[in-house]
N, C-alpha and C positions, 0 to 999 in steps of 0.2 A: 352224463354229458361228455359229447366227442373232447378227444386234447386239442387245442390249435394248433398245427405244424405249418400254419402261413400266417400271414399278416395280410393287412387293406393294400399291400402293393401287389400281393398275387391276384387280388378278384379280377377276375373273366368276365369281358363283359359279355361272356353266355350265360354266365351265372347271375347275373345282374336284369337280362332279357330275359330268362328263364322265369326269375324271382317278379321282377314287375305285368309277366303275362297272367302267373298262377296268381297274383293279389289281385291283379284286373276282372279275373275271372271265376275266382273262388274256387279253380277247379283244376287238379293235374289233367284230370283225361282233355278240360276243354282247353285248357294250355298248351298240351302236348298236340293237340290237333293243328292249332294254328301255329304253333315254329313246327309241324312238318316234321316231331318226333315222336319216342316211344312215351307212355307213362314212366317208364322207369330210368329213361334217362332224364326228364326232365326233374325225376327225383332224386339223382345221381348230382345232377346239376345245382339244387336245390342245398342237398345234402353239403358238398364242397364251399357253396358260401356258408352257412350255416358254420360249417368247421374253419375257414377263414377267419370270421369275424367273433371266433371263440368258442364256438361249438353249442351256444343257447338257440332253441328251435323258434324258427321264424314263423310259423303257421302251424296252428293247432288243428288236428284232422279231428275233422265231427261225422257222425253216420253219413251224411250228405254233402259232400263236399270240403273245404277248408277255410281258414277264417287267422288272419294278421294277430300273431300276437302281443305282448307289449314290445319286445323289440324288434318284431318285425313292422308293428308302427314305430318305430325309433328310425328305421332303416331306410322306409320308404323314399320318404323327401329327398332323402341322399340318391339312393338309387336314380328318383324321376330325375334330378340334376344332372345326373353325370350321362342318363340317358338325353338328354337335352342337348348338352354340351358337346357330346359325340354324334350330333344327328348334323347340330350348324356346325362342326368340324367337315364333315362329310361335306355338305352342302356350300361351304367354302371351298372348298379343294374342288369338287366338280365344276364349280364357278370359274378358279382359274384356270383347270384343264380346257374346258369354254371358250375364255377371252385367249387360248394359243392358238384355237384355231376360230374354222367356220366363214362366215359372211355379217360386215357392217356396213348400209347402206344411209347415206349419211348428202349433205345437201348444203350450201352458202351460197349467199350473195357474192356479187362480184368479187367487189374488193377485199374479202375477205379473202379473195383467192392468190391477193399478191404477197402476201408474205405470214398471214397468221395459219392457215391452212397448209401450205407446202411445208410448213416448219413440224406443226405438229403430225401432221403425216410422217415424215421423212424420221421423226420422236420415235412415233407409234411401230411404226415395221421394223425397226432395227429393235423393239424391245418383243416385238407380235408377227414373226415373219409370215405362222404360217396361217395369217386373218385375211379375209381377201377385201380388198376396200368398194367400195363404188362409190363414185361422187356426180352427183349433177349440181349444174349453176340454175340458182336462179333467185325472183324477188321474194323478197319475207314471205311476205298475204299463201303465193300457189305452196313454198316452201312447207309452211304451216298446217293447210289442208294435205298435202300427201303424207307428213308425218301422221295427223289423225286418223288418216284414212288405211293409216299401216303399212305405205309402199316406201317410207322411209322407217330407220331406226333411230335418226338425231339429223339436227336442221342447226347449222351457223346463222342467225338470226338477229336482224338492227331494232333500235325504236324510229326508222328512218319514216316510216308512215305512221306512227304514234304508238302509243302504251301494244302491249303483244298479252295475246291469250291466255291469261294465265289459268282460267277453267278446262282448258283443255292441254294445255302444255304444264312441264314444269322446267320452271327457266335456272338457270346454271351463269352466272354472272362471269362473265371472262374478262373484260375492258370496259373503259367509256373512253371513248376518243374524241377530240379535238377537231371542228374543221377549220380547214386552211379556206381560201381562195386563190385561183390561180388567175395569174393575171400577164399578159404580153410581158418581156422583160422589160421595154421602154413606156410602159405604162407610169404614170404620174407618183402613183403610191405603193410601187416596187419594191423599194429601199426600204419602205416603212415596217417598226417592228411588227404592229398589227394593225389594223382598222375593224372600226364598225363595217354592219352591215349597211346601216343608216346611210354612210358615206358611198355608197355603191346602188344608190335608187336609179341613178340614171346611166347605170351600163346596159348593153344589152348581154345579154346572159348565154352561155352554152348549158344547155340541159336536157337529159334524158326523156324528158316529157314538157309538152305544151303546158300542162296543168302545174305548178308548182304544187297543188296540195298534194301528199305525200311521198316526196320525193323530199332532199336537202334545203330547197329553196321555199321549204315550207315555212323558214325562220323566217326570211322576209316576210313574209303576210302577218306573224307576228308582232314584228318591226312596222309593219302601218302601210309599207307599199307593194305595190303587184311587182314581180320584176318581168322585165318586156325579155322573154325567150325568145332570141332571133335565128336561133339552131337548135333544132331536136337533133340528140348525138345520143345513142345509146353507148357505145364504147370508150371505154375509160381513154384507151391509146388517141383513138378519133378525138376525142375531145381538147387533148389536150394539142394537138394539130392546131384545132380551130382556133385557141387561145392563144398561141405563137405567132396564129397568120394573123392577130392583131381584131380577130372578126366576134370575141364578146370575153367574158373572164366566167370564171365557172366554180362551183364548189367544189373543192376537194376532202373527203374523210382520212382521217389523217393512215387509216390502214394504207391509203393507196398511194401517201408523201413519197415514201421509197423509192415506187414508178415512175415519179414525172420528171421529163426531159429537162436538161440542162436549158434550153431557152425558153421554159416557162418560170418565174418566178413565184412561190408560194407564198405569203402571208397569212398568219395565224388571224381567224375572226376573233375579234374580240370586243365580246357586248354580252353585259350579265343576264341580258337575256333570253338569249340563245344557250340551250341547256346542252352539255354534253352528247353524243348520241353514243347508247347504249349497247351493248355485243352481250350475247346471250347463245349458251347451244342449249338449244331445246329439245327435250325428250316427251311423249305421249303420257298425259298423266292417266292413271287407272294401268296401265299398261305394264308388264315385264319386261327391264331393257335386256336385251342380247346381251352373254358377259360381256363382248369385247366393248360393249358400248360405255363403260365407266373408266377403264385405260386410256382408249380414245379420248373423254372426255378430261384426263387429269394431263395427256399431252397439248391437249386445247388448251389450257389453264397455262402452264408451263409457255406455251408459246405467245401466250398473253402477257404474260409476266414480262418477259423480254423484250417485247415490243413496246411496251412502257416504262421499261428501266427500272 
C-alpha cells in the first residue's frame, strides 16, 4: 500500500476527471482516449488520487478491463458531486461574464416609460456598461407576440387589457398601481380625496381608443355604464392638454402621476371594484433568457420598489 504524503485538500480535479471517466468506462485505454490522453498518464492520474486519499486501490484490474472497488464505490458519490458543483461553478461564472456584456432587447408600454423604465435602465448600465440595450414602445397584446416570436428578450407589461399569458410568458411581478383620474383643475370634484367611478358616468372622457374595452376605461363597463369618449388621444402629454382645456377628464395609471401638468388636478379612483392594475416584465416561457436579462430584470424590481415606497 502507497504512504499518503497528501490529504482531500491536494485532489486535482484531473485526478477526480480522470477517476470518474475510467469508472464511466471500465476501461484506461477507453478513458484515456476521451480526456485526449496517454494510458499511462491516466494511470499516473489515477495512481496520485489513489495515494491522496491513503494509498487503498480504487479499481481492481481484471483480464478485460477494470471494475470499482469497495472504496472506489465509497468515492464515487463524492467524486460525481464535486464534479457537479464545479460544472454549475463554471456555468455561473460564464453567466456572469454574459450579463457584462452583449445585446438585451427589451419592450414597455407607454407609461412605463415615465419613470419605472428610465430608472431601472439608468440602475442597469452603471452596474452593466458594456450590455447594449434596445428598447421599443408599445401595447401589451404586439408586446407579447414579438417576445414569443423571439424578436424580443423581455417585455414591461399591464393587465390593462385583462389577465396576460401565462402559457406562453413567464410573468415577473413588479407593481400594481393605482389609477388616478384627471380632471380640469376647476372641475367640481378637484379638491376631493377620491371619487368613484360611479360619480363620473356623465363626463365626457379623453381616451386612447373609441372602444373602452381593453384600454383603462374598461373599469367603467364594470361599474354598469359606457363612458361617452369624446377625444381619441393616444398621447399621454396630448391628453392631458385636452383635460386642462376643460374638453373631458381621463384615466390616469399611477406610473404616469409624475408627468401630469400642474393644471391638471389628479384624484385617486376609489371603488373596491376597480382592481389594481398589474406590471409584469415578462420573459418567453420554454425559452433561455440572455444572461443580461435577470440583472435587468432585478433593476426593474428595484425601480418598482421605489416607486411605491
Amino acid at each position: 500500500m502507497h504512504t499518503a504524503h497528501g490529504g482531500a485538500s491536494d485532489l486535482s480535479t484531473f485526478w477526480l476527471r480522470a477517476f470518474l471517466e475510467v469508472a464511466r468506462e471500465g476501461s484506461f485505454t477507453v478513458a484515456a482516449r476521451r480526456l485526449s490522453l496517454t494510458q499511462s498518464a491516466v494511470s499516473r492520474q489515477i495512481a496520485s488520487l489513489e495515494d491522496a486519499l491513503g494509498g487503498a486501490p480504487l479499481f481492481d484490474r481484471l483480464p478485460r478491463g477494470v471494475r470499482l472497488t469497495a472504496h472506489g464505490r465509497a468515492v464515487l458519490p463524492h467524486a460525481q458531486a464535486v464534479a457537479g458543483q464545479l460544472s454549475r461553478l463554471r456555468q455561473e461564472l460564464t453567466d456572469l461574464e454574459g450579463a457584462a456584456r452583449g445585446l438585451l432587447r427589451f419592450g414597455a408600454f407607454a407609461t412605463a416609460d415615465v419613470a419605472l423604465v428610465p430608472r431601472a435602465i439608468a440602475a442597469f448600465r452603471a452596474r452593466h456598461p458594456g450590455v447594449t440595450l434596445t428598447r421599443e414602445e408599445g401595447f401589451t397584446g404586439p408586446l407579447l407576440t414579438r417576445l414569443a416570436d423571439g424578436d424580443l428578450d423581455l417585455a414591461v407589461v399591464s393587465t390593462t387589457g385583462g389577465p396576460l399569458p401565462e402559457d406562453v410568458c413567464e410573468l415577473h411581478h413588479l407593481l400594481d398601481e393605482r389609477l388616478y383620474v384627471a380632471l380640469p383643475a376647476a372641475h367640481p370634484l378637484a379638491g376631493e380625496p377620491s371619487v368613484g367611478l360611479a360619480h363620473l358616468a356623465d363626463e365626457d372622457w379623453i381616451s386612447g381608443s373609441a372602444e373602452p374595452a381593453g384600454t383603462l376605461l374598461d373599469a367603467a363597463l364594470r361599474h354598469g355604464f359606457r363612458p361617452r369618449v369624446a377625444h381619441v388621444v393616444g398621447e399621454w402629454t396630448a391628453k392631458q392638454g385636452y383635460v386642462a382645456a376643460g374638453l373631458g377628464v381621463a384615466l390616469i395609471p399611477a406610473l404616469a402621476a409624475q408627468g401630469v401638468r400642474q393644471d391638471v388636478a389628479l384624484v385617486p379612483v376609489h371603488d373596491e371594484g376597480t382592481p389594481a392594475r398589474a406590471v409584469y416584465a415578462a420573459t418567453a416561457r420554454g425559452r433561455s433568457p440572455v444572461p443580461s436579462a435577470e440583472p435587468f430584470l432585478a433593476a426593474l424590481r428595484e425601480s418598482g420598489r421605489l416607486l411605491t415606497g
